[in-house]
N, C-alpha and C positions, 0 to 999 in steps of 0.2 A: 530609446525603446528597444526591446530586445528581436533579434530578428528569428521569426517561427519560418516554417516553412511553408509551402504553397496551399492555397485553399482551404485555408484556415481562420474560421471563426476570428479574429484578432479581439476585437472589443470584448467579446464576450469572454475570452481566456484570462484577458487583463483587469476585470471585473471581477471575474473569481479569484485569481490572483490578488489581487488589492487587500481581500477582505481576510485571508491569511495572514494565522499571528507570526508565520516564518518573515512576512516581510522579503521573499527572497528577493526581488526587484528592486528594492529599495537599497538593498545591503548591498546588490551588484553580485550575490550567490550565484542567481539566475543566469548569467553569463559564464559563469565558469565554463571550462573543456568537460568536468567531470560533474558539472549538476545533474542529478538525480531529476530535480524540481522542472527543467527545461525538458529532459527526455518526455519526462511522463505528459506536461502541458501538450509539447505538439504530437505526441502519439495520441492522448483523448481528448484533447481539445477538437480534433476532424470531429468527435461526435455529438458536441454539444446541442448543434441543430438537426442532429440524423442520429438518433439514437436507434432507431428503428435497424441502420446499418450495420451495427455491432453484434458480433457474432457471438452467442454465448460463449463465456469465457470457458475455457478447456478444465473437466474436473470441477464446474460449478454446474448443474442441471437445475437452471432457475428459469428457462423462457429467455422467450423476447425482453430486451431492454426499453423500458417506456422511458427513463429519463435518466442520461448521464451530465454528473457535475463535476468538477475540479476542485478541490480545498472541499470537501464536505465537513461540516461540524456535526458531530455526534453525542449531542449534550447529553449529561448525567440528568438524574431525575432530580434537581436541587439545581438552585440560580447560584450567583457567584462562583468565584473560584476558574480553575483553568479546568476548560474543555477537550477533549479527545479530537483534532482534527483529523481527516486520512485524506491522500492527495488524491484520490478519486470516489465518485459511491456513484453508484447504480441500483435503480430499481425498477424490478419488473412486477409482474401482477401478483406474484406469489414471492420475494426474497425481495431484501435490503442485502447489498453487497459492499463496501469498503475494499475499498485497496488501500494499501502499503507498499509501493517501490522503493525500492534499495538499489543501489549500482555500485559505487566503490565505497558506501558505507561500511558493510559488514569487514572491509580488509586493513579498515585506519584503525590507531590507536580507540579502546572503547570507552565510553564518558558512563560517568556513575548517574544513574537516576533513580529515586526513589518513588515514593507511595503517598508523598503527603497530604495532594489533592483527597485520597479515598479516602470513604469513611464503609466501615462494613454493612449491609444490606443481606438481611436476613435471604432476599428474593434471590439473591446475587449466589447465596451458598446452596440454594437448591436446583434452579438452573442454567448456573455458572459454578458448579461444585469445582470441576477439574482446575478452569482458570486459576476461582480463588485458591485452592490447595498451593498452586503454582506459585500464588502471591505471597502466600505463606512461609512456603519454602526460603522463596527469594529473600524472604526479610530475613529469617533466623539465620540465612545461610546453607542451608539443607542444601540447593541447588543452585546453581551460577552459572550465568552467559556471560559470555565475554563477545565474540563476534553477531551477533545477535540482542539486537536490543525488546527481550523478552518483557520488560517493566514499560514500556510504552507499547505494546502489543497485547499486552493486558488489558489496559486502558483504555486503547482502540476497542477490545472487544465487547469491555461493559458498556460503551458508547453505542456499539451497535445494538447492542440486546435491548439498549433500553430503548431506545428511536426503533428498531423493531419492533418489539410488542407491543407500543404503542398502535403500530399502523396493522399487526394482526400479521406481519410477516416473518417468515424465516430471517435468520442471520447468518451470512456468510464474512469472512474475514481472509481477504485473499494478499499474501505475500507474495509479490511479484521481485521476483530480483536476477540478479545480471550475475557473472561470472565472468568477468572480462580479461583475458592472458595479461594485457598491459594497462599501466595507469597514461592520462592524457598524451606525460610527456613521452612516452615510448617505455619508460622501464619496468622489467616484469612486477605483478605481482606474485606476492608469494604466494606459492601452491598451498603448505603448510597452512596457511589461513584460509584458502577454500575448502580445503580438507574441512576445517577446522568447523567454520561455517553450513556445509553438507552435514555433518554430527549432530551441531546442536542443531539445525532444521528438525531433523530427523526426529530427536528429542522434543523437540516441542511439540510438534506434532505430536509424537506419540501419546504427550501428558494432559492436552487436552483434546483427547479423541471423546466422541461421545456427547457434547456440551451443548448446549443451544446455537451458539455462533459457533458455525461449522469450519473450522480451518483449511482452508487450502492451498500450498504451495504451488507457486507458478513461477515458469524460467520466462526472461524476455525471451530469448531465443524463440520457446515453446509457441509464446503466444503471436509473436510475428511471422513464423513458421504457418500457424493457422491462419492469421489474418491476408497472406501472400495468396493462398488458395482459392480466393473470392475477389471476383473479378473487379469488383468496384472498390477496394484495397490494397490492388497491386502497384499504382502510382505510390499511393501513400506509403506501402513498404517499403519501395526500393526506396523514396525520399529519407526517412527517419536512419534506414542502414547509411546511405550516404552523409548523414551528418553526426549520426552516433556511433558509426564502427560494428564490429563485433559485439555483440554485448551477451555471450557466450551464454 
């Protein structure tokens, strides 16, 4: 079993855990120095049962949190087929929120992924116009990500619009990711690829400004910076800095 840190939900994180199609536990991911999947588990896992504690996220103005999950599925409007999962979602009285953490993803070699799952939805070109465009792009080749995996952030995002309007709520889409000088074993990462990564953010963002699922970029640094501030998440900061480093 994998070891979280103190005061931590356990059963409840390994539950959510379980029913993700990463499998990261199974695969032994989960253990890694550099999982993504463990940072984010024991940083929202403390809020499984205190949701109420979570501070609205910085740059997302949605309220109070009534319920935070881990592994969220964000189904398309059509059964079968592969689903949109994001490693956290959050809902408060007025917004469905989605996260997306990154940590030394955006700095490794990038994997090609496509569009095959989609099929086009007329609802989707009127308010998800920017996305789709994006998708557009990406197929013919118009525009390209390489440190950024812009075709699975897509898919997140029709996931959320459509389990949003459903429930009459706003959509937010939050990129949380790391910056870290070094990988596990000590050796730098390359700048050139933060650089690189910083750019196409930039760009993303800028192409789908406007949309229905609202995009938001967020630094770990940023948001445990905030979290540190509030008295009854000051254990819990220093804990996750002490087992994840810098995470820049």
């Amino acid at each position: 079993m994998p070891e979280f840190l103190p005061d931590l939900p356990v059963e409840g994180i390994l539950e959510c855990l379980k029913r993700s199609p990463g499998h990261e536990i199974r695969s032994g991911k989960f253990d890694s120095p550099e999982s993504s999947a463990a940072l984010v588990a024991n940083a929202f896992g403390w809020f499984l049962n205190r949701p109420q504690v979570l501070p609205p996220l910085p740059g997302v103005p949605a309220g109070q949190a009534e319920t935070v999950t881990l592994e969220a599925e964000m189904r398309y409007p059509w059964k079968g087929g592969r689903q949109p999962w994001l490693d956290v979602g959050i809902e408060t009285a007025t917004t469905l929120i989605g996260i997306q953490s990154k940590r030394y993803e955006p700095f490794r070699p990038s994997k090609v992924q496509g569009f095959s799952e989609l099929i086009d939805r007329p609802e989707w070109r009127q308010s998800m116009g920017a996305y789709t465009k994006m998708r557009d792009d990406l197929v013919s080749g118009k525009v390209d990500f390489d440190a950024m995996d812009a075709v699975g952030l897509i898919k997140q995002a029709y996931g959320i619009q459509t389990r949003a309007e459903k429930r009459a709520l706003g959509g937010v889409l939050v990129y949380l990711y790391a910056e870290p000088k070094t990988w596990a074993s000590g050796k730098p990462v390359n700048p050139d690829r933060v650089i690189q990564h910083q750019k196409e953010l930039a760009k993303f963002a800028r192409m789908v400004a406007g949309d229905a699922v609202v995009f938001v970029p967020l630094r770990w640094a940023d948001l445990l910076r905030q979290w540190a501030q509030v008295p009854a998440l000051a254990a819990h900061v220093e804990a996750l800095r002490a087992r994840f480093g810098k995470l820049g």
